[in-house]
Every structure is written in C-alpha cells, then in structure tokens.
N, C-alpha and C positions, 0 to 999 in steps of 0.2 A: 428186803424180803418180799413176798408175796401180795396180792390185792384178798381182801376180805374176801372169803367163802359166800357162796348163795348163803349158808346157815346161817353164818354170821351175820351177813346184811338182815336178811330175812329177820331174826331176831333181835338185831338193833332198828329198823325200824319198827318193827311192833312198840319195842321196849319206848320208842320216841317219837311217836303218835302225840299229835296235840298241839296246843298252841300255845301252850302257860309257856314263859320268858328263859326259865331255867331248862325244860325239856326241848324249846327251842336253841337255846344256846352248847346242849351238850350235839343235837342234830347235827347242829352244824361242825363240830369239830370231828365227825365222822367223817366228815369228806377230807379232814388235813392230818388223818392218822395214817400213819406205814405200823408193817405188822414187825414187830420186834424179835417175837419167840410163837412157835404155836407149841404146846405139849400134852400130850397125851397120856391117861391114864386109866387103869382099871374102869373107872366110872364113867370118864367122860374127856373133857379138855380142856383149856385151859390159853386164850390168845393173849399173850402182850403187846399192848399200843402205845405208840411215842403219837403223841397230835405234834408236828413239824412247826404248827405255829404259834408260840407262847401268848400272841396278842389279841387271840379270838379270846371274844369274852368269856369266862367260867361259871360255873354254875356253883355257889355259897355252900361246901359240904363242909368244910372245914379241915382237917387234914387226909382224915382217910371216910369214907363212905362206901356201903355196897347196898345195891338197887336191884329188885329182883322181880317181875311179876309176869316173868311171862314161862309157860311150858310147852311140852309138845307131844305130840306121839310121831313116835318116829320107829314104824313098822313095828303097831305096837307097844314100845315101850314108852315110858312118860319119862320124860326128859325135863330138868327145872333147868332157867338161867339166870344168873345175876352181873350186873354192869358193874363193874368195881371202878372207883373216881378216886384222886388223890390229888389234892390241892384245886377240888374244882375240874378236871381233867380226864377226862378217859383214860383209863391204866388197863383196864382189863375184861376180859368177857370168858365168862364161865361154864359150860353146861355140862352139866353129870344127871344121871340115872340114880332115882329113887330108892332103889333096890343093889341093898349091899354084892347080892351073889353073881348081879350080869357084869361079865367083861365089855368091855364097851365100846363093840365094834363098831357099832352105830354111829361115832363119829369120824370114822375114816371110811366109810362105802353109802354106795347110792341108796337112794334109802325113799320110800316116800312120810310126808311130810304132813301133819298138821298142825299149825301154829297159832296158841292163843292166848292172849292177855287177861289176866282175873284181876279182880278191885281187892 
C-alpha cells in the first residue's frame, strides 16, 4: 500500500522526539513500516502498520500498549492521537476529534496544521 501521509509522519515524529532507548528504538522502526489498511471514520482514522523487519529492536510494552500525547488543531478543530504497539512494534496510529457531533472530514482534505506534544 501507500507511504505515510505528511499527518502521519508529522505526528509520529513529534510522538518520537527524544533520545530515551525505547522512543529511539520505536523511531526507528518507522522507517521499515508499510501501510497495511488506512480507515476512516465519523471521528477520525485509523492507519495499520506491519514493520517488515521483525529484527529491529522493540520497545518492552508487553502485549498490547497505546501511547498518546500529541494533538492538533487542524482548521480549528482539536484533534488527539495515540501510537498503538503490540508486542513492542508499531501496529497502529490513530487520530480522532474530540467532539462527538463533527464528521471528520478533516482527515481526508488539505487542511492547515498545528501540532503539539503536552507532558
């Protein structure tokens, strides 16, 4: 399938900003992901990653993990996302809107963009 979206990149690197061993090591396996599935829904989306190379090191989550701390405004709306890991691994990258009532067009059109990491 496809190469990662600007969004996507865009919020996986915020998401892996840093130098600690574990956010180093899931960096890297950005680069040996193909996109599996993308899906779209009322809120948001939803991308599936396969990492092609089982030998890059993982990062100790244990079976399943979800990591979240980055948002956005995206022409106004606020936007959350969370990196979903399974077995140590990239599996998945999430972004939905806040707010039950917007359809969420926002992530299939050009849009402008401000993205930020909170503690």
């Amino acid at each position: 399938m496809s190469q990662l979206t600007g969004l996507e990149r865009a919020v996986l690197d915020m998401m892996l900003e840093g130098t600690d061993e574990a956010v180093s090591s899931l960096r890297r396996q950005t680069a040996l992901v193909e996109i599996v599935e993308r899906r779209f829904t009322k809120v948001g989306f939803h991308t599936i990653f396969n990492v092609k190379d089982r030998q890059v090191k993982t990062m100790d989550t244990g079976r399943a993990f979800v990591w979240g701390d980055v948002i956005a405004d995206v022409d106004g709306i606020v936007v959350a996302f969370e990196l979903h890991l399974r077995d140590g691994y990239i599996f998945g990258l999430e972004g939905f809107t806040v707010w039950r009532g917007f359809v969420a067009q926002w992530a299939t059109r050009k849009r402008r963009l401000q993205i930020a990491a909170f503690d």
